[in-house]
C-alpha atoms as one frame of an Amber mdcrd trajectory, in Angstrom:
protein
 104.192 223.810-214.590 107.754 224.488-213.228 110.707 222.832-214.837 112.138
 220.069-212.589 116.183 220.790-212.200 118.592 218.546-213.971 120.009 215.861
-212.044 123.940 217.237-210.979 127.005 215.069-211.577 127.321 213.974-208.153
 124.088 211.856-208.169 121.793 214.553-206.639 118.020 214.582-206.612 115.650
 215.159-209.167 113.381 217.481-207.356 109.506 217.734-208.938 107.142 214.691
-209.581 107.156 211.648-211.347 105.265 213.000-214.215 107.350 215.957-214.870
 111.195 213.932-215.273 110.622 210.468-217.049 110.000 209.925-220.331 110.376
 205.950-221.767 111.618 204.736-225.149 111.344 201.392-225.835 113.515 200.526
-229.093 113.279 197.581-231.778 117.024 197.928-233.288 119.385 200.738-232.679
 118.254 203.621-234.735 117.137 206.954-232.376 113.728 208.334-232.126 112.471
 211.776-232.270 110.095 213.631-229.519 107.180 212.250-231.008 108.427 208.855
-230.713 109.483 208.204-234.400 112.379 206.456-235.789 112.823 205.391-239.617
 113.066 201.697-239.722 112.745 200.879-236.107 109.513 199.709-234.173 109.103
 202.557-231.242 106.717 203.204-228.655 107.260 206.811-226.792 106.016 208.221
-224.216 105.701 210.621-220.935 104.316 209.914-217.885 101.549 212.610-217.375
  99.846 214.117-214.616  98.470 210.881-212.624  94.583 210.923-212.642  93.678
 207.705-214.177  95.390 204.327-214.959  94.736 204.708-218.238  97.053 206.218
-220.552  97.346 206.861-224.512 100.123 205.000-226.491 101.202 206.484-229.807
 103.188 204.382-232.485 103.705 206.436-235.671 100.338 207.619-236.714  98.047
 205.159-234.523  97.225 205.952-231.351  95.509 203.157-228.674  94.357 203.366
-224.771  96.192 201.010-222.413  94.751 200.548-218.516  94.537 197.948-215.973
  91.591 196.120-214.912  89.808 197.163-211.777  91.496 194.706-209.674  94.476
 196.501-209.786  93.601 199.776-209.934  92.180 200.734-213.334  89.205 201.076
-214.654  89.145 198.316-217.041  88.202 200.679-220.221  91.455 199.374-222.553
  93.284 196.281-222.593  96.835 195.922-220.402 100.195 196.279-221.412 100.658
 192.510-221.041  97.542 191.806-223.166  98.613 193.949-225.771 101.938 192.405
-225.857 100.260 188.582-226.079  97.865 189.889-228.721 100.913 191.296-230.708
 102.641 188.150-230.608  99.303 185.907-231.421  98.644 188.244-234.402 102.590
 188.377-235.589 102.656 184.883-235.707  99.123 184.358-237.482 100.143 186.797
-239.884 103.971 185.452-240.240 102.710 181.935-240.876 100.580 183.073-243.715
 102.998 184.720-245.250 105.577 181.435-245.256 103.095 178.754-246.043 102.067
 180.949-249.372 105.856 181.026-249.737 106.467 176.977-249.164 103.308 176.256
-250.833 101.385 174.924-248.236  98.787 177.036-247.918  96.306 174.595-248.456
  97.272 172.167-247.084  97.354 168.839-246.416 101.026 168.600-246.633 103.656
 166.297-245.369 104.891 166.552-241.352 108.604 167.890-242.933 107.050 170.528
-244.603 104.933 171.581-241.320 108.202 171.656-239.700 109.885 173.409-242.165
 107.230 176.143-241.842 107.369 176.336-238.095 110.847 176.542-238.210 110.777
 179.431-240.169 108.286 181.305-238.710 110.070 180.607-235.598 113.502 182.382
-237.658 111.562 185.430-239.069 108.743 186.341-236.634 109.928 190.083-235.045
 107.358 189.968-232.005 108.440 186.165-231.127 112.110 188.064-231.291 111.319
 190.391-229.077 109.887 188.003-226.472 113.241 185.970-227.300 116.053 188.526
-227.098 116.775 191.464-225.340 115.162 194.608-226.581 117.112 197.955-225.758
 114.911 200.418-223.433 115.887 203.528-222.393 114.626 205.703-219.414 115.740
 209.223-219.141 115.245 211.639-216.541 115.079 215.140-217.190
Protein backbone atom coordinates (compact mmCIF):
# COMPACT_ATOMS: atom_id res chain seq x y z
CA UNK A 1 0.00 0.00 0.00
CA UNK A 2 1.56 3.40 -1.01
CA UNK A 3 2.43 5.91 1.64
CA UNK A 4 -0.01 8.87 1.60
CA UNK A 5 2.25 12.31 1.41
CA UNK A 6 2.50 14.47 4.45
CA UNK A 7 0.25 17.27 4.63
CA UNK A 8 2.65 20.66 3.51
CA UNK A 9 2.72 23.80 5.64
CA UNK A 10 0.48 25.70 3.55
CA UNK A 11 -2.63 23.54 4.34
CA UNK A 12 -2.37 21.25 1.25
CA UNK A 13 -4.13 17.96 0.70
CA UNK A 14 -3.64 14.76 2.12
CA UNK A 15 -3.78 12.71 -0.98
CA UNK A 16 -4.68 8.66 -0.37
CA UNK A 17 -7.80 7.33 1.58
CA UNK A 18 -9.28 7.65 4.75
CA UNK A 19 -7.83 4.51 6.04
CA UNK A 20 -4.32 5.15 5.15
CA UNK A 21 -3.86 9.00 7.16
CA UNK A 22 -5.93 8.94 10.50
CA UNK A 23 -5.13 7.35 13.38
CA UNK A 24 -7.30 8.41 16.87
CA UNK A 25 -6.09 8.63 20.47
CA UNK A 26 -8.43 9.20 22.90
CA UNK A 27 -6.57 10.16 26.33
CA UNK A 28 -7.68 9.89 30.15
CA UNK A 29 -4.97 12.49 31.68
CA UNK A 30 -2.02 13.89 29.89
CA UNK A 31 0.57 11.22 29.75
CA UNK A 32 1.48 10.06 25.78
CA UNK A 33 0.81 6.74 24.33
CA UNK A 34 2.89 4.50 22.30
CA UNK A 35 1.91 2.85 18.70
CA UNK A 36 0.19 0.20 20.30
CA UNK A 37 -1.93 2.47 22.17
CA UNK A 38 -0.24 2.24 25.67
CA UNK A 39 0.44 4.80 28.18
CA UNK A 40 1.59 4.11 31.95
CA UNK A 41 -1.03 5.46 34.18
CA UNK A 42 -3.46 6.78 31.69
CA UNK A 43 -6.74 5.04 30.36
CA UNK A 44 -6.12 4.87 26.30
CA UNK A 45 -7.94 3.54 23.52
CA UNK A 46 -5.81 3.56 20.02
CA UNK A 47 -6.51 2.98 16.96
CA UNK A 48 -6.35 3.16 12.89
CA UNK A 49 -8.93 3.30 10.65
CA UNK A 50 -8.42 0.22 8.32
CA UNK A 51 -9.35 -0.72 4.99
CA UNK A 52 -13.35 -0.16 5.05
CA UNK A 53 -15.13 -3.57 4.52
CA UNK A 54 -17.29 -3.91 7.49
CA UNK A 55 -18.67 -1.63 10.29
CA UNK A 56 -17.19 -3.54 12.63
CA UNK A 57 -13.91 -2.85 13.95
CA UNK A 58 -11.47 -4.27 16.82
CA UNK A 59 -10.67 -1.99 19.86
CA UNK A 60 -7.52 -2.74 21.83
CA UNK A 61 -6.95 -1.34 25.47
CA UNK A 62 -3.70 -2.72 26.93
CA UNK A 63 -3.91 -6.42 26.65
CA UNK A 64 -7.85 -6.83 25.98
CA UNK A 65 -9.08 -6.62 22.85
CA UNK A 66 -13.23 -6.24 22.06
CA UNK A 67 -15.40 -5.86 18.63
CA UNK A 68 -17.39 -2.64 18.32
CA UNK A 69 -20.20 -2.31 15.24
CA UNK A 70 -23.43 -0.73 14.65
CA UNK A 71 -26.68 -2.32 14.44
CA UNK A 72 -28.16 -3.05 11.07
CA UNK A 73 -30.19 -0.01 11.01
CA UNK A 74 -27.38 1.97 10.47
CA UNK A 75 -25.25 0.12 8.59
CA UNK A 76 -23.64 -2.69 10.60
CA UNK A 77 -24.17 -5.88 11.07
CA UNK A 78 -25.19 -5.94 14.58
CA UNK A 79 -22.39 -8.70 15.66
CA UNK A 80 -20.79 -6.31 18.73
CA UNK A 81 -22.25 -3.74 20.79
CA UNK A 82 -21.85 0.28 19.70
CA UNK A 83 -19.55 2.73 20.76
CA UNK A 84 -22.34 4.47 22.68
CA UNK A 85 -23.37 1.18 24.39
CA UNK A 86 -20.05 0.47 25.41
CA UNK A 87 -19.62 3.83 26.81
CA UNK A 88 -23.19 3.50 28.95
CA UNK A 89 -22.12 0.02 30.02
CA UNK A 90 -18.72 1.49 31.23
CA UNK A 91 -20.33 4.04 33.18
CA UNK A 92 -23.22 1.54 34.68
CA UNK A 93 -20.40 -0.89 35.66
CA UNK A 94 -17.90 2.08 37.07
CA UNK A 95 -20.46 3.20 39.18
CA UNK A 96 -21.70 -0.37 40.44
CA UNK A 97 -18.28 -1.15 41.12
CA UNK A 98 -17.33 2.49 42.69
CA UNK A 99 -20.29 2.27 45.05
CA UNK A 100 -19.13 -1.01 46.41
CA UNK A 101 -16.05 0.01 47.03
CA UNK A 102 -17.32 3.31 49.27
CA UNK A 103 -20.15 1.70 51.11
CA UNK A 104 -17.45 -1.13 52.40
CA UNK A 105 -15.44 2.02 53.16
CA UNK A 106 -18.48 4.05 55.10
CA UNK A 107 -19.74 0.90 56.44
CA UNK A 108 -22.84 0.61 54.84
CA UNK A 109 -22.61 -2.21 53.03
CA UNK A 110 -25.37 -3.80 54.53
CA UNK A 111 -27.38 -1.68 54.94
CA UNK A 112 -30.16 -0.30 56.32
CA UNK A 113 -28.52 2.90 57.13
CA UNK A 114 -29.60 6.40 57.78
CA UNK A 115 -30.67 8.88 54.55
CA UNK A 116 -27.19 11.11 55.56
CA UNK A 117 -25.16 8.30 55.19
CA UNK A 118 -26.86 7.33 51.65
CA UNK A 119 -26.01 10.76 50.74
CA UNK A 120 -22.77 10.76 51.95
CA UNK A 121 -22.10 7.69 49.76
CA UNK A 122 -23.61 9.14 46.64
CA UNK A 123 -21.77 12.07 47.09
CA UNK A 124 -18.72 10.37 47.00
CA UNK A 125 -19.14 8.14 44.41
CA UNK A 126 -20.26 11.07 42.54
CA UNK A 127 -16.36 12.74 43.65
CA UNK A 128 -14.32 9.55 42.78
CA UNK A 129 -16.07 7.71 39.91
CA UNK A 130 -13.42 8.14 36.64
CA UNK A 131 -16.10 7.06 33.90
CA UNK A 132 -18.87 9.54 35.52
CA UNK A 133 -15.64 12.08 35.06
CA UNK A 134 -15.27 11.47 31.83
CA UNK A 135 -18.93 11.94 30.90
CA UNK A 136 -18.52 15.21 33.18
CA UNK A 137 -15.36 16.92 31.93
CA UNK A 138 -13.61 17.27 28.93
CA UNK A 139 -11.42 14.41 27.91
CA UNK A 140 -8.35 15.35 25.59
CA UNK A 141 -8.59 13.51 22.00
CA UNK A 142 -6.26 13.76 19.51
CA UNK A 143 -6.57 13.07 15.68
CA UNK A 144 -3.52 13.03 13.59
CA UNK A 145 -3.11 12.79 10.04
CA UNK A 146 -0.25 11.29 8.54
Amino acid sequence: MPQPDRPDPGGGRLPGQLHDVVDVVLRAGNGECDSDGHAPGNGVAWGRIPRPTTWERWSRVRDHAFSVDEPQPLSGTDVAANPVEYALAALGSCQVITYQFWAAKLGVLTGPAERERYEDLKRRVDEHCPVLDLFRNPTPVTTNLR
